[in-house]
Structure formats: structure tokens, C-alpha cells
N, C-alpha and C positions, 0 to 999 in steps of 0.2 A: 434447346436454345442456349447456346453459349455464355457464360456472364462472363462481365466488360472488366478485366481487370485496371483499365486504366482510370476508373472511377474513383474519385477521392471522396471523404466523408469528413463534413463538416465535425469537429471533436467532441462539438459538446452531443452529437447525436452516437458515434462512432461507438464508446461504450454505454451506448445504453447496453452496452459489453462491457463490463466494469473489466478486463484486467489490469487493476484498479489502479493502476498508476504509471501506464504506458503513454507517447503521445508526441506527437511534432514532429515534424521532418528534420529527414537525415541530415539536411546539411545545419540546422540549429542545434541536434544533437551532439553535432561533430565539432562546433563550437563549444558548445556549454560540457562538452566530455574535455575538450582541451583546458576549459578555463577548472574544471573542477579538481581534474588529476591535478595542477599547478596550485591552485587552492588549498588540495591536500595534500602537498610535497609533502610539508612540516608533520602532517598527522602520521607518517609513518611510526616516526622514531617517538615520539613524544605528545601526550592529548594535551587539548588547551588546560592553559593555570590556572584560568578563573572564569566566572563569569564573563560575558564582553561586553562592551561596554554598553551605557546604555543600556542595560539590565540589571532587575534587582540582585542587590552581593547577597541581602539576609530576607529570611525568611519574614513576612508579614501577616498576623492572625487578625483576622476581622471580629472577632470578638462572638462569630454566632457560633454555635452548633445543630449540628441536623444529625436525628439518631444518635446522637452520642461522638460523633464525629467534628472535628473541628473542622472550622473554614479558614483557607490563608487566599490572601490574594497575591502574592508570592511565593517561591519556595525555592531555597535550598537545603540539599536531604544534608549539608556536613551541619545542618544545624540541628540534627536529630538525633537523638539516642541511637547509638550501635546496638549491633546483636540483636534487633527485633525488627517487628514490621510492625508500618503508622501506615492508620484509615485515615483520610483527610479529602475535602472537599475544596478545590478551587472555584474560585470563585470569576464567572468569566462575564460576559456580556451581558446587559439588561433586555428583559422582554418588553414589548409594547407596556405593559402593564408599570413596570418600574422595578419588578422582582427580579429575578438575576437567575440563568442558567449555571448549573454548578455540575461541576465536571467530576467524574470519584477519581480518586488517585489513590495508588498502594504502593507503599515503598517498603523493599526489603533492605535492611541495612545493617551489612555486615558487620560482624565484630572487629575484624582489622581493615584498616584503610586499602583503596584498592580502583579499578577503573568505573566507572559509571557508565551505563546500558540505560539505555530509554525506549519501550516496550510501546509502542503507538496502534490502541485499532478504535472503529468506529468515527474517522472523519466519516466515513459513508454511512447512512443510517440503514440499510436493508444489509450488510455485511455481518452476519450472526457467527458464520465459524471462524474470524477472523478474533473477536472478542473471547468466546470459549478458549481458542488458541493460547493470548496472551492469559486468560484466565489461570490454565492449565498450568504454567510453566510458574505462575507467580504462588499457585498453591505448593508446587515441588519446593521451594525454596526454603532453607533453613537458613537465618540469619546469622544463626550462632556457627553458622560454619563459614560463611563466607566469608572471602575479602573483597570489599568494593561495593557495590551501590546497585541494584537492579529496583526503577521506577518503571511503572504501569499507569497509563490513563486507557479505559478502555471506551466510554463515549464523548469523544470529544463533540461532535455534532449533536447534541442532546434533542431537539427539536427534530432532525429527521430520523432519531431512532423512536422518539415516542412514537411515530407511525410507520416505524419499517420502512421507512423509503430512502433513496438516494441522497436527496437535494433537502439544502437548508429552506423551508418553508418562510421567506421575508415578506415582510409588509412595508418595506420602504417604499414601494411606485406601486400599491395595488400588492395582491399575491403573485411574488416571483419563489421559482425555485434556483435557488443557487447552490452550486459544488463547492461545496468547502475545499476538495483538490484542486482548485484552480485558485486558491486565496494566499499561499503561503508565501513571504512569512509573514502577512495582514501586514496591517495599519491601525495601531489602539485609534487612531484620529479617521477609520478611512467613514466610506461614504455609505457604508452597508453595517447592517449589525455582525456578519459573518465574518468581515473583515477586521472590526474589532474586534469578535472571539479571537479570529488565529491570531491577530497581534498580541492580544492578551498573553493568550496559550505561549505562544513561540518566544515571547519573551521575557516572560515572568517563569515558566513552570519547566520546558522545554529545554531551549538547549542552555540554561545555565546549570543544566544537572547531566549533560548527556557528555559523554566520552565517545559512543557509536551509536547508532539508532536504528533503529528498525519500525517498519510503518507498515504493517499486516494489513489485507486488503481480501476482496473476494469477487468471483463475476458480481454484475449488476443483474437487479430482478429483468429475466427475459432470457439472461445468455451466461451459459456454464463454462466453467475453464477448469483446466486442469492443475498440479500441481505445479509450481513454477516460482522463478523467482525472478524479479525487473533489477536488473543490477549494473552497474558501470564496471565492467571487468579489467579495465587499463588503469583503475584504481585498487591498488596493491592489498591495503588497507577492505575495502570492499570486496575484493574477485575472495578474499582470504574466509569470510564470511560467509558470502552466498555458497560457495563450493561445499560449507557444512551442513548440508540439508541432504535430505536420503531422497528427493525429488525429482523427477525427470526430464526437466526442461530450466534453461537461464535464459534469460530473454538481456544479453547484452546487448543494453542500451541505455544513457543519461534519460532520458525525454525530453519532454518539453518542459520551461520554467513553469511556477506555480503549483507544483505539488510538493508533497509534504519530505519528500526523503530530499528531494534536489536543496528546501531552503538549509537543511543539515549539512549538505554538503560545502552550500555555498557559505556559510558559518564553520567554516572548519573542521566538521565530526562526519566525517563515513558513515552511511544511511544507505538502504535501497528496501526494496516494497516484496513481501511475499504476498503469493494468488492464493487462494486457499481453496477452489472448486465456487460452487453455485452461491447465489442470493437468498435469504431468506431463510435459508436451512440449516440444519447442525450434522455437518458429515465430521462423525467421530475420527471413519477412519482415515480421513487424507490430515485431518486438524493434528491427529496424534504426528504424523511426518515430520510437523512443521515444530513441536513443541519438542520432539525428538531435535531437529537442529539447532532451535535456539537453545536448548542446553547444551550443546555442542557449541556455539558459539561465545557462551558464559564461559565455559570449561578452557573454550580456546583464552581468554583474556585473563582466566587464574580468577576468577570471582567464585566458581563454585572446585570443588574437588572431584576427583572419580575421568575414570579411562570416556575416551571419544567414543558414541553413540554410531551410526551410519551414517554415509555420506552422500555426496555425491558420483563418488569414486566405485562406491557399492551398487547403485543403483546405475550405472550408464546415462550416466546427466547429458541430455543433449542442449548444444547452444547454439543460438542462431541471433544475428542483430538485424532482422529484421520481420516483420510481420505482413503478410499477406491477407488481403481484405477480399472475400467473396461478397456481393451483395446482391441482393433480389433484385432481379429486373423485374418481376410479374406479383400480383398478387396472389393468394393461395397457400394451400398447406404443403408442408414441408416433410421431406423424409429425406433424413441424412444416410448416408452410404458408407461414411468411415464415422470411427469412434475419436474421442479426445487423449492422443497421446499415439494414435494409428502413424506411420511413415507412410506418405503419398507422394506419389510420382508426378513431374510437370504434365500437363494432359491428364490426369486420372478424375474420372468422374467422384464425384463428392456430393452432391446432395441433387431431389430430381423436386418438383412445386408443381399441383395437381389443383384445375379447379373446382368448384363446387360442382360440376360433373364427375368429376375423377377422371378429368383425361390431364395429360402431361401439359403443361404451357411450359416448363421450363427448365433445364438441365444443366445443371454447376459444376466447372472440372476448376480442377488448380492450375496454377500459373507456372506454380514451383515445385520443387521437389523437399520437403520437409516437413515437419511433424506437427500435428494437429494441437494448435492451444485449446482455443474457443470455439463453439457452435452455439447457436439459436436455441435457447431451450423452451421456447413460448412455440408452439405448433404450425401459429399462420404469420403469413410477415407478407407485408406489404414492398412497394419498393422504396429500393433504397436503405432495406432492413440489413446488417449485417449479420448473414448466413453462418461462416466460415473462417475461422484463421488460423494461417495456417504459417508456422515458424521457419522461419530458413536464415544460413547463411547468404548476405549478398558481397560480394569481393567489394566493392564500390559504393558507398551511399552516395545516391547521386541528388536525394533532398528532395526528390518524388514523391512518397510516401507520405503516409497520416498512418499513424500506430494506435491498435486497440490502447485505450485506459480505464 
């Protein structure tokens, strides 16, 4: 049985495929890419001067410590001793109880003055090699040789990583889950406690220290993706960055507002989102790729020293701006027929769903011709589960589409 490509998928269900920061039709994409590159004219030549407004200029200590670690409920790193690295605890949103979720922060800070890099994983709480990733790259770093500023917050969502899941566990209306990637850049005043964290976060800790960003992401528990990076390639500043990754696939495209690299953008600093493979796991070896580029991308801005790592150039980076949605028409288990990262031909079979007899109900070809992101990594999928995605260039966004996130 043929699946329906013309089927769209509500977003917040779409990734339960986390490629974690994909999302919204082409023709909002195609807006929000115009207003972004315009946005970021200025960022080519020159990063912002200061803080913006409406944001704290100095750093502020709440007077606690935790482990031996201070707590600030603001920060900026020029107010911190050069040549070393500071453990420090922000301090973000209060729990029902009255206590406060505190976020870890690590800043390495060079010995001479230089660009400022903001190092982002764990809005999503089941994203474990996305965390290792920026772990990785913030252990390489020697201060004393730097010039410039490389900050690290690695769970920003503190409550969905205590249980490894996606969605911020709230108790405003009853138990809701809510995405922290749909919150940004918050409201310290909004209506949800999640929305106070990101305002908190975005405006206190975030970008009054970031020059460029980077927001590390990984599939969602259920559905694997491959290496990849979510980038706005008609952004000078960005295409410059993504391209430094030794990974196989760009997914050139803005998305939709509310996630974490778009509010960087719209602030002025170039930001876009690495995929890092599966939910829940620690894959060394795709995490090493990704820690391999962001030191390619310090190296690119003169913060660390030493010759360019591999690229994208090295690897056959393929790009495509847009994403192709297979979903389950039937329920039943699943047996996929190409691998993540396979080239598939428009018409080619890709995955076949057998019921609890083990006869066929149901057989999945592509729409398109291009290269495998994401598949279903959970066995049975009901309908409406997304199966399949599958990367392609389109000449034309015609605004049709819903994008894995």
C-alpha cells in the first residue's frame, strides 16, 4: 500500500523525531530567512558591542554556592578573570516548591580578548550525545592559549533531563509537557514556568555573551537521525560555520520561530542547530564529528590556535532545503529497507509494516529523490507515526510542507 505523501503532521507530534530543531512551512521559512539574512547584514563585518538592551551589562552573584560553585543570576564572562575556566551555577526558574532550578555553566576565558562562542545542549531532556558533544570540546580547551571567550550551558531544561525525556514536565493547568524549543526567546513575566526559564536564560546568560551560537540537538526517543546540521545557508556568517563539520548532510533551512538558534539570530548573532544521531544514547562516534567541527569553527574565529580539522568539503556534504515526511498509514511493525544517510530514488521502496500475523498491510516508497535523515527507531508505529525522512533539494518552496524538529 502506498503511503500518502500529501499528509501533513501536526509539529509538536512531527518530531517526536527530534531533528531537533527543524520545523514550519516553506513559505514562513522564506520570510523569516529574508528577515534573518537582513538581521544579520551588520554581523558579517563586525559582532554586537555590547549587551542589548534590556539585558544585564554585569555580572550578578546571589550570594549561594552549590559544590563549591558559585551562583550568579546574571553573567557576563568580561567580568571574569582571563586565562582560566569558571564553574558557575545560574540560577533560573523556581520549582512549585520555591527552590530554583540551576542551570551548570563553564566558561573558558582566554587570555587575550577575542570573539565570544555560546556552546548550547540539553533544551531537550533525552539528547545525551548532544551534551557529551559540547562536553568534549569545553574539556579540549586551554584558556591560556586562547583569544576570546567559549561559554558552555549543557542542561538548560533541568527537569526533562532528570528523567531523560523530551518535554518540560509543568504543573501550571495539571501535568503538561512542554518543549522548551518552542519557547524562545521566553518571557521572565510569561505564563508558564518554562517560558520564564528561557527568558531568564536568553537574557541574562545567553546572548549578552554570544558573538555566534550553536544549539547541539539530537533525534527524539523513538526516531534516529543521522549526522547533519539545520543551518540558514543564505547567511554568510552561518553557511561559514555549518560547512566546518566533517558531516554528510545541511538541512538548509531558517525553520519556524521559537526555537533556540532562530531567537540568536533574530538578536543579531548567527546560530543554527547540530543533529547528533539517536535519543538517549552516547554514540562516541558521530559526537567525535561534531566536536571535530566546533573546533574548526573556534579555529575559524582565531579563539583557539592550530591548522583546520575536516570538513564538510572532505566528507561530500550533501544539502537539500527541504524534508520529506513518510508516515504510517497502518499499524504494525516496521522493517526499513534503506539505511540513514542511503540516496533514494523518487518511487524506491523504503520501508514495508507487517501485522501481528506477519503478513504485509503496508509498503512505503519516497516521493523524492534524496538522501535519508531520520527513520523510526521504536519497532511498531501506529498511524500517523513518522516512518521516513527523507532530504532533498526543492527548486521552489511552495509553503506545503511541515519539517522534522
Amino acid at each position: 500500500m502506498p503511503n500518502q505523501p500529501d499528509e501533513r503532521l501536526d509539529r509538536r507530534d512531527f518530531m517526536i523525531a527530534s531533528l531537533a530543531t527543524i520545523g514550519a512551512s516553506a513559505a514562513l521559512v522564506a520570510d523569516a530567512g529574508a528577515a534573518n539574512a537582513q538581521t544579520l547584514a551588520q554581523v558579517q563585518s563586525q559582532p554586537p558591542a555590547g549587551p542589548p538592551a534590556g539585558a544585564s551589562s554585569g555580572t550578578v552573584y546571589t550570594g549561594d554556592t552549590i559544590r563549591g560553585k558559585q551562583v550568579v543570576s546574571a553573567l557576563n564572562v568580561d567580568d571574569l578573570a582571563p586565562g582560566q575556566k569558571h564553574f558557575l551555577y545560574f540560577q533560573g526558574v523556581q520549582m512549585p516548591t520555591g527552590q530554583y532550578w540551576y542551570v551548570s555553566v563553564t566558561v573558558a576565558k582566554g587570555a587575550k580578548p577575542g570573539k565570544r562562542v555560546v556552546l548550547v545542549s540539553g533544551v531537550h531532556g533525552d539528547e545525551m550525545s548532544s551534551v557529551h558533544t559540547v562536553q568534549s570540546v569545553m574539556n579540549q580547551l586551554d584558556p591560556r592559549r586562547m583569544s576570546g571567550t567559549v561559554m558552555a550551558v549543557t542542561d538548560v531544561s533541568r527537569p526533562a533531563l532528570e528523567g531523560m525525556q523530551r518535554r518540560w514536565p509543568n504543573e501550571g493547568r495539571g501535568a503538561d509537557l512542554i518543549d522548551m524549543n518552542r519557547e524562545w526567546p521566553g518571557n521572565e513575566n510569561g505564563l508558564t514556568a518554562p517560558s520564564r526559564h528561557a527568558g531568564l536564560l536568553f537574557n541574562r546568560l545567553l546572548r549578552p555573551n554570544a558573538d555566534a551560537a550553536i544549539d547541539f540537538h539530537t533525534g527524539t526517543t523513538g526516531f534516529d537521525v543521522t549526522a547533519f546540521n539545520i543551518a540558514g545557508m543564505d547567511v554568510p556568517a552561518i553557511k561559514a560555520m555549518a560547512e566546518l563539520y566533517p558531516v554528510g548532510q545541511i538541512f538548509d533551512n531558517h525553520v519556524y520561530p521559537g526555537v533556540l538558534h532562530n531567537a540568536f539570530i533574530d538578536a543579531g548573532i548567527p546560530a543554527f542547530t547540530p543533529e547528533i544521531g539517536a535519543a538517549r544514547v552516547l554514540n562516541l562516534e558521530m559526537a567525535a564529528l561534531f566536536v571535530e567541527g566546533t573546533m574548526n569553527v573556534l579555529k575559524h574565529y582565531g579563539i583557539v590556535p592550530g591548522p583546520m580539522g575536516r570538513t564538510g568539503k572532505d566528507v561530500g556534504v550533501f544539502i537539500g532545503n527541504s524534508a520529506f515526511p513518510i508516515l504510517a498509514s497502518k499499524g504494525g511493525l516496521v522493517e526499513h529497507l534503506v539505511k540513514l544517510n542511503d540516496k533514494v530514488e523518487a518511487g524506491q521502496k523504503v520501508a514495508v509494516q507487517r501485522d501481528s500475523f506477519g503478513q504485509v498491510v503496508a509498503e512505503y516508497t519516497s516521493g523524492v529523490a534524496g538522501a535519508v535523515t531520520g527513520q523510526r527507531s521504536d519497532a511498531m508505529a501506529e498511524p500517523g507515526n513518522p516512518l521516513v525522512f527523507i532530504l532533498f533539494h526543492k527548486p521552489t518552496l511552495d509553503g506545503g510542507e511541515t519539517y522534522p524538529e
